[in-house]
Every structure is written in C-alpha cells, then in structure tokens.
C-alpha positions as CSV (number, residue, x, y, z in Angstrom):
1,X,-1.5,9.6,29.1
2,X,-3.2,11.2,25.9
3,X,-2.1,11.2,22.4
4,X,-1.7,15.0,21.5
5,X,-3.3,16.1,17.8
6,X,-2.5,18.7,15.4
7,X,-5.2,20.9,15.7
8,X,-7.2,22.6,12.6
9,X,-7.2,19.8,10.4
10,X,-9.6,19.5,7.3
11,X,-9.3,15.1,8.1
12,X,-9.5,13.6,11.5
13,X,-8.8,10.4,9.9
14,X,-7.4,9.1,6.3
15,X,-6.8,5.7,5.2
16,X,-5.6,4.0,2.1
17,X,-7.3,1.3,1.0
18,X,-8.3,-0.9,-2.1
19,X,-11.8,-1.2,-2.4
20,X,-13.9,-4.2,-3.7
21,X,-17.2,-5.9,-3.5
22,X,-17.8,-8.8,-1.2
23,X,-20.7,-11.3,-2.2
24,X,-22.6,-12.8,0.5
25,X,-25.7,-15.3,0.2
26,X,-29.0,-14.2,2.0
27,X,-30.7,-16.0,4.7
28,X,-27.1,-17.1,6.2
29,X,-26.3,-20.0,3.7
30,X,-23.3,-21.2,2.3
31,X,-21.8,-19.7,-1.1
32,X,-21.5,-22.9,-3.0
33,X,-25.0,-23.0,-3.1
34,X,-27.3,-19.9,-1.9
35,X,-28.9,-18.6,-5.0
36,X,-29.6,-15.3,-3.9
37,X,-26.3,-12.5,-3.7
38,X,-26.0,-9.2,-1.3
39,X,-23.6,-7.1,-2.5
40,X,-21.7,-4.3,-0.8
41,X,-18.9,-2.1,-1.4
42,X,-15.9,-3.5,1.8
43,X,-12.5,-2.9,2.5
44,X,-11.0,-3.3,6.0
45,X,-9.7,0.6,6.4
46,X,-13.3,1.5,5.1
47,X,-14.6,-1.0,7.8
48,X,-12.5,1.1,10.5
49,X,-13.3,4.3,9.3
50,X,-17.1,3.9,9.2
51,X,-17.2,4.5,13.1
52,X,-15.7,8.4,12.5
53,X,-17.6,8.9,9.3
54,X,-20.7,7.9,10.2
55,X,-20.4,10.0,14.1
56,X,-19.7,12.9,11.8
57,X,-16.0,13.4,12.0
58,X,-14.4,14.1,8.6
59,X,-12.9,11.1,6.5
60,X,-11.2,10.6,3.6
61,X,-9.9,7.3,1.3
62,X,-6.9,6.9,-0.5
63,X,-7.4,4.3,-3.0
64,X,-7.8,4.1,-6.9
65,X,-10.9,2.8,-9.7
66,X,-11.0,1.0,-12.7
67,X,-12.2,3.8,-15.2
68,X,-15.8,3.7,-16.5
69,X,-16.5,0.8,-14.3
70,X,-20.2,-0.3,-12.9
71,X,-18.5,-1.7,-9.7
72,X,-16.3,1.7,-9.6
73,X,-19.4,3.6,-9.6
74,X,-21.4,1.1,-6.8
75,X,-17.9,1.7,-4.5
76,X,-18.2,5.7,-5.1
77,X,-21.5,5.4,-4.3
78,X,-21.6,3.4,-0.8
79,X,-18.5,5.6,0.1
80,X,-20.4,9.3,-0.3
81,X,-23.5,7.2,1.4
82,X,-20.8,6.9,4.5
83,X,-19.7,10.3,4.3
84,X,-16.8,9.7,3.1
85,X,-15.0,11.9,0.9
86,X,-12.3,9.7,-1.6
87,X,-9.5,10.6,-3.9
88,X,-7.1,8.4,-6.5
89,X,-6.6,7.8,-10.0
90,X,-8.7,6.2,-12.7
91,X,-7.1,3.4,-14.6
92,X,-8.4,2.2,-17.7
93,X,-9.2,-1.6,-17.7
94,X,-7.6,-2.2,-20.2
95,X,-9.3,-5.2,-21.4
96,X,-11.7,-7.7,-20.4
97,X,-8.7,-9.0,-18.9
98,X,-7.2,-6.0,-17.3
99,X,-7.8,-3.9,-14.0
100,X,-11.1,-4.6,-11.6
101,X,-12.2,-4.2,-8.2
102,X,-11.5,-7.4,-6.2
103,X,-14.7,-9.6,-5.3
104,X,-15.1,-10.9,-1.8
105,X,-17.3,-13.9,-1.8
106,X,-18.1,-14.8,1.9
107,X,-21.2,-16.4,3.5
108,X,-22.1,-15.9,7.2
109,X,-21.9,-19.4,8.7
110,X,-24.4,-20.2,10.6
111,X,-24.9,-22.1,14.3
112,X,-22.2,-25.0,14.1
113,X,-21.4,-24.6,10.1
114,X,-18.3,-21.7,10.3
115,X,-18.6,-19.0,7.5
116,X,-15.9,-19.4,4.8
117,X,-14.2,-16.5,2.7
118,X,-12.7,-17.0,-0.9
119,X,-10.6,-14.0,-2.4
120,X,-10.6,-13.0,-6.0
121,X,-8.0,-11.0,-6.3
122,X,-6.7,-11.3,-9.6
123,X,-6.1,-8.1,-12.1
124,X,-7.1,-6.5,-8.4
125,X,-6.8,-2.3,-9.2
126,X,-5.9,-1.5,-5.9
127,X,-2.2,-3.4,-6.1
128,X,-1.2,-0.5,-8.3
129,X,-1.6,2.4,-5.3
130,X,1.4,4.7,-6.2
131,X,2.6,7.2,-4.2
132,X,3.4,9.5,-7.5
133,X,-1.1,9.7,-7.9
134,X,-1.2,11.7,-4.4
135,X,0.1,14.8,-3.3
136,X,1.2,14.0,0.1
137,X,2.5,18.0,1.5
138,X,-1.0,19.2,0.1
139,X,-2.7,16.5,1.7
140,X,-0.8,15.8,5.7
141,X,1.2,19.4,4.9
142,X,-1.6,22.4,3.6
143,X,-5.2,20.3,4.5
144,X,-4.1,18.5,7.5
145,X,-4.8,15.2,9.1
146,X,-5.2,14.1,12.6
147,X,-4.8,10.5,12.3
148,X,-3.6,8.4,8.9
149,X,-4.6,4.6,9.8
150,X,-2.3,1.9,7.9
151,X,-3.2,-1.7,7.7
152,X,-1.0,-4.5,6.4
153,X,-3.4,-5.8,3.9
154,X,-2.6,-3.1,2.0
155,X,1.2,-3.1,2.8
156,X,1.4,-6.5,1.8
157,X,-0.4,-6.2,-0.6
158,X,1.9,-5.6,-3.8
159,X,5.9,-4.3,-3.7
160,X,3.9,-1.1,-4.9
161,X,1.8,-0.6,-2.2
162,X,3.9,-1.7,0.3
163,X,6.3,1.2,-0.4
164,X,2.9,3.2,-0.7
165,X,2.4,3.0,3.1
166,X,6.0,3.2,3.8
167,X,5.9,6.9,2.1
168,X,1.9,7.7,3.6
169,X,4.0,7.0,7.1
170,X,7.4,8.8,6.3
171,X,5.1,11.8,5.2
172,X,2.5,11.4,8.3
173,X,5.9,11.9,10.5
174,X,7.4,14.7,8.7
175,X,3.9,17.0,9.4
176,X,3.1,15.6,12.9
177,X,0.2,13.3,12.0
178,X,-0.4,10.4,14.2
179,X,-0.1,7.0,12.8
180,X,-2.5,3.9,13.3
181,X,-0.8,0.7,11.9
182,X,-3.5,-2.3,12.0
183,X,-0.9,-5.2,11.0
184,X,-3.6,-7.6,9.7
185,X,-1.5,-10.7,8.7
186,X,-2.5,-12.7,5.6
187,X,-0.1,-15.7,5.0
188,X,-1.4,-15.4,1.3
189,X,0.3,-12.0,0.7
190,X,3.6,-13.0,2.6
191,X,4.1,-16.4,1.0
192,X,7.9,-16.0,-0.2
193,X,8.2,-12.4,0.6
194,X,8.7,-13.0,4.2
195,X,11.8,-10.9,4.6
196,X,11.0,-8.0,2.0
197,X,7.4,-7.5,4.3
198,X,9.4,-7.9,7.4
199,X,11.5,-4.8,6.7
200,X,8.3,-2.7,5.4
201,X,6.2,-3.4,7.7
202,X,9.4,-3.2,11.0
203,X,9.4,0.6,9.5
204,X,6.2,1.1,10.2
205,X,5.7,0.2,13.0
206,X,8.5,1.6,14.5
207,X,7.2,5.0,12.9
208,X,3.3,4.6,14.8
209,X,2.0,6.2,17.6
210,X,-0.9,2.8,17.7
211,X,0.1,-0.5,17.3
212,X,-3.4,-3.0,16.4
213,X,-3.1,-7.2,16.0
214,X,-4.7,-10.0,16.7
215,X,-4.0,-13.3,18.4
216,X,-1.2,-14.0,16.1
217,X,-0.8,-10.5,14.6
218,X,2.2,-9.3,16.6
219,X,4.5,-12.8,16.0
220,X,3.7,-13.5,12.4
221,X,4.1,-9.6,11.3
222,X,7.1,-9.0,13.7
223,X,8.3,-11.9,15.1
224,X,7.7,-11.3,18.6
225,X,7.0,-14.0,21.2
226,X,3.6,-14.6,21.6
227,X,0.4,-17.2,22.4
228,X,-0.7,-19.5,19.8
229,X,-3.7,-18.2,18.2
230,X,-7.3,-19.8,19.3
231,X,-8.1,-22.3,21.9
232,X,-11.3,-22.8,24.2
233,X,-10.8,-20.6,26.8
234,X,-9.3,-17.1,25.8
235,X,-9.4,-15.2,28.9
236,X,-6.6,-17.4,30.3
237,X,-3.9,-16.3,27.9
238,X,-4.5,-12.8,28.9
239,X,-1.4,-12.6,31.0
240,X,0.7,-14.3,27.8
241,X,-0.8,-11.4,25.6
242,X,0.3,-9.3,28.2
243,X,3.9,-10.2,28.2
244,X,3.6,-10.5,24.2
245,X,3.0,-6.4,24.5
246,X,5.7,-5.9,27.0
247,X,8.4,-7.4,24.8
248,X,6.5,-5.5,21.6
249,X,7.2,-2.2,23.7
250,X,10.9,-2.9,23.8
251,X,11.3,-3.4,20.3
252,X,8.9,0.0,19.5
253,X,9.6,2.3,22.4
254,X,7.9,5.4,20.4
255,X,4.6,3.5,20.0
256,X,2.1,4.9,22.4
257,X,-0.5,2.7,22.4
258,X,-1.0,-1.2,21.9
259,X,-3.8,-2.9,21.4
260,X,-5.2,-6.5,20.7
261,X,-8.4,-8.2,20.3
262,X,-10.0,-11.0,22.0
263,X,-12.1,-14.0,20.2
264,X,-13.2,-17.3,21.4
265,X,-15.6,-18.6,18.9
266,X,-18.7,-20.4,20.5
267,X,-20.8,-20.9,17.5
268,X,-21.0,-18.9,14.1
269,X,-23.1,-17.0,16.1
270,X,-22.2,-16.9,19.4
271,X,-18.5,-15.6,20.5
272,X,-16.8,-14.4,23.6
273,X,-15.3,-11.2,22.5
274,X,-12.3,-9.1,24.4
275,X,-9.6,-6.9,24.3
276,X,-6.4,-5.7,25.6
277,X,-4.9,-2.2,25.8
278,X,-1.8,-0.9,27.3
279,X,-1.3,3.2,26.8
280,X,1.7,4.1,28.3
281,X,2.8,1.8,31.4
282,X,-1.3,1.7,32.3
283,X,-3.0,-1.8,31.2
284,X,-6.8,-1.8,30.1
285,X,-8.2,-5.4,29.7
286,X,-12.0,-6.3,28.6
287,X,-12.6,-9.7,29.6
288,X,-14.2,-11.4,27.1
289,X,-18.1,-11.5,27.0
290,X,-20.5,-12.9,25.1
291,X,-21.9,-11.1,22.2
292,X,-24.5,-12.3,19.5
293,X,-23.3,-12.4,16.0
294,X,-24.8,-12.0,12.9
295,X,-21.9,-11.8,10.5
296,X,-18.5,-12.1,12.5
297,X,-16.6,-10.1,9.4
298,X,-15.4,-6.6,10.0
299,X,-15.7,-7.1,13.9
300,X,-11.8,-6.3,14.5
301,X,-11.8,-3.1,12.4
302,X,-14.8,-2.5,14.7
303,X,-12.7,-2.1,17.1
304,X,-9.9,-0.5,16.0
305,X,-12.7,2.2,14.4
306,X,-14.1,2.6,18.0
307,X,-10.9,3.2,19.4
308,X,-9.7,5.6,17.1
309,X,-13.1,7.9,17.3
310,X,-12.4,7.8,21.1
311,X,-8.8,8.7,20.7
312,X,-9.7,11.5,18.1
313,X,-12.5,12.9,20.7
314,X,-9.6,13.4,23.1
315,X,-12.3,10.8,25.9
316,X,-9.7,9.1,28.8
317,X,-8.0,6.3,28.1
318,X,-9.9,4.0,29.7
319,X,-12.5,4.8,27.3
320,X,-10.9,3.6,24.1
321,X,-10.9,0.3,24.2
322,X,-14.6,0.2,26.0
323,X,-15.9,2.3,22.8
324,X,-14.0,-0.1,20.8
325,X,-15.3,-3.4,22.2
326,X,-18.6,-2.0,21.5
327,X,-18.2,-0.7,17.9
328,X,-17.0,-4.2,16.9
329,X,-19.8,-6.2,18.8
330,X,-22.3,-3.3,16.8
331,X,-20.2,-4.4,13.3
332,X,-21.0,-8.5,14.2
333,X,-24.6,-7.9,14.0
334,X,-25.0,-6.2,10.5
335,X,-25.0,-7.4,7.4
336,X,-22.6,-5.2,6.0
337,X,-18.5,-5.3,7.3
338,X,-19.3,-1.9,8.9
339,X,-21.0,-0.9,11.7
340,X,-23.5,2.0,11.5
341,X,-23.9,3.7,14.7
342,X,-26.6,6.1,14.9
343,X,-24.8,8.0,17.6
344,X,-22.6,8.1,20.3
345,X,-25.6,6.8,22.9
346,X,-26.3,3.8,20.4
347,X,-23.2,2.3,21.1
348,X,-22.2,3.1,25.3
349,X,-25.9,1.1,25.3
350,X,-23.9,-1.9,24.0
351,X,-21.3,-1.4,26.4
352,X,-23.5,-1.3,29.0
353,X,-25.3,-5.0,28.1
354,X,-28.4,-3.1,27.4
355,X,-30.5,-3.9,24.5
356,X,-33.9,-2.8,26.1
357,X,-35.9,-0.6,22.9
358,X,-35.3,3.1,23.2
359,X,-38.7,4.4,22.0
C-alpha cells in the first residue's frame, strides 16, 4: 500500500518543536570534566526533519524564542543553515530568571564508558507553545502541508503543549494532512501525569496515519503488551515486537504504518542497529547490523527522518524503512544530533555496506 498526499503543498513536512542547545565535550570525554564545549542548536523534530531539509524538500518549524536572546539568535541561525524556514512568537525573558532555551549537556561516551545526558530544562521557552501564536487554516488550510510529524516530547512536555499537538493533529485531520506521531517516552515528563498524558497522547495516536517507538515506546506511552526493553541479543525478540504491533493495530485501526527501531548496544561505539515496519498487513524487518558510532544521539529520529523522506517521495514500501536504517546509522557518526546527507546516493551507499571513497 501507499500513503496518498495532498498535492500542491508549500511544506512537505512541519514539525513543532522546542529548540535548545546541547553542550557536548570534544575529543569524546565525559562532561564532568572535558574542558573544552561544542555547541549546537538540537531538538528531536529538528533532528527528523534534517533528512527532508537538507535533500531539498521544503520544511518548516513550529516552535517559539526568548526575545533578544544570543542563544535565540545561534538556533535561528543553524535552522536557515538547514533550510529550514521557522515561525512562533518572541517572548520577552523576563528576567535573568525568566524564559530560555533549554541546555542539553551530553558527552559521547566512549568504548566501554556509556555517554550520559543531563537536561536543563528549567524556565525552558518552549513549554509555553500555544495554539492561539499560530494560524493553523492559513498554515494546513491556504499553504498546505504534506506531512505534520508530532513527537511526545513535546506533548509531554507541558499541559500547554500537550493540548498544542492535540489541536496541530485535530487541524492536520480537518485539511487532509498526514500525521507522524513519534511517541518518544520520557518517564521525567510523565511522572504523576500518567493518566492526563495517557488520554493526550491515546488521541493522537488514534488520529495518525504513522505510528514511531522504541523498545518500550508502544507499552509505556499506550500500554500495550510488549518486550522488555534491552537485552544481549535483539534480533530474537523480533517476533515479540511483532505481536507488540499486531495488538497496537487493534487498538489504532486507522494508523497505516508502524514502525520501531532496533538497538543492541556493543560498545559506545559499536551497536547492532534494526528495524521493524509493518504497512498495511505487509511486514518489513531489518535485522540488526552492526554500525560504527560516533555519537549514538539523534540516531532514532534518523530514522524516522529517513522514512518520512521516502514516504513523502512516494518510493515502495519496502524502501522506507531501508532509507531509514541508513539515515540513522549516517546521524550516529556526526557530531551533531542530525545527519547531513549530501544526497540521495550518500546514503543507499550506507545501505549497501559500502564505505569505499567516491572520488
């Protein structure tokens, strides 16, 4: 089967998002004590819509800035260096203790030492994404949009921005535009909210055409039945994932495509990486192989990027998750939470398992 797409659209893709600044250490060591910071402008949506923007589809973010902010600025800047075009309101900061961009502070890992993320999330900007700051008829209604991707780090985010994506999704429905719902569970967000989230983000997915999780994704977002997460050999719960998406297509009949990633962690760098889709009553499965890693961040949304651009190109199903898989192994071996294809050939070559130069 295919997904069908309005035609004549202005945005193949849209995503909402609250953007920050992740901090990571050069030469790979830890955060409590590398001395020297990269910085970089990162969200997850951004992450996933780096594959279209960057193959030349047209792409645009949903998100809001703390007014007359340096970090505001860096973020506009990366995101019209991805061609991306962005819209949403400027809030003042009010205060050295008001509004800013959240700060990601992440190191690598390296070899047997596992790379560790800390948050900063507090006075984060983003949590105040209001429906009332975007016109959603001009935007799905008058410009048109092909596909509006919705992740669960921003539903879960705030009571705000979880009725945010509820509206992006009603509206999306209303003027034929497909949905993407990434659930992206964070225990953080959904500590003592469990049943408000439950209902928010039940809507939503029962309003998407693509349904994205993890390993645990599927059973901590919408308690279905499903294999625990991790584990030393991946590629034998393939069959349990299997019936995890059978039981997920019973409770979301109008969902069109599921997909979930595979990840067996060898070393830091080092990790078997898989996938599984199911489009219609046809099953796709990667079996995880081994891919080199860099900086596993941002290797999911990879995917889910890939598969997207391959969905939005109108290619046969059998080609999403394969473009997929390889636009998440290409995001594990940058520094940045993005990949950067150069074009289409850069990453089939991945696919392939060849990484012979191309002079």
């Amino acid at each position: 089967m295919s997904i069908e797409l309005k035609k004549d659209c202005k945005y193949a893709l849209v995503v909402p998002t609250s953007m920050g600044a992740r901090l990571t250490p050069t030469n790979g060591q830890p955060m409590h004590c590398g001395k020297m910071l990269m910085m970089q402008a990162t969200s997850a949506e951004t992450n996933v819509a780096s594959v279209s923007s960057y193959l030349g589809l047209p792409v645009k973010v949903l998100t809001t800035f703390v007014k007359d902010s340096p970090v505001a600025r860096f973020i506009k800047d990366d995101l019209g260096s991805r061609h991306m075009e962005y819209e949403g309101p400027e809030l003042p900061q009010g205060g050295p203790w008001g509004y800013r961009h959240q700060f990601n502070l992440a190191d690598s890992g390296y070899g047997s030492r596992g790379p560790r993320v800390h948050n900063d999330r507090a006075g984060e900007v983003g949590r105040t994404l209001n429906v009332k700051d975007f016109d959603l008829d001009r935007l799905f209604g008058q410009d048109g949009v092909q596909i509006v991707h919705l992740s669960g780090l921003i539903a879960a985010l705030s009571p705000e921005t979880g009725t945010f994506c509820l509206e992006l999704a009603r509206a999306a429905k209303k003027h034929g535009t497909r949905i993407s719902f990434d659930l992206n569970h964070r225990a953080s967000f959904w500590k003592g909210r469990e049943k408000e989230l439950a209902a928010i983000f039940k809507e939503i997915a029962e309003a998407s055409d693509i349904l994205v999780g993890n390993e645990e994704d599927f059973q901590l977002c919408l308690g279905l039945q499903g294999p625990e997460a991790g584990g030393k050999d991946i590629a034998a719960k393939i069959e349990s994932f299997k019936a995890m998406i059978i039981t997920a297509k019973k409770s979301f009949p109008n969902v069109s495509v599921f997909a979930n990633t595979l990840r067996q962690v060898v070393s830091a760098n080092q990790h078997l990486w898989g996938a599984i889709m199911a489009e219609g009553e046809n099953w796709h499965v990667i079996e995880p192989r081994r891919i080199g890693v860099l900086d596993r961040i941002g290797g999911g949304d990879g995917f889910v990027g890939g598969m997207l651009y391959a969905i939005l190109k109108g290619w046969q199903p059998e080609k999403w998750p394969q473009f997929g898989w390889a636009t998440g192994a290409l995001a594990t071996t940058m520094l940045t939470d993005y990949g950067q294809p150069a074009d289409e050939d850069h990453l089939w070559s991945i696919w392939e398992g060849n990484a012979r130069v191309k002079r």
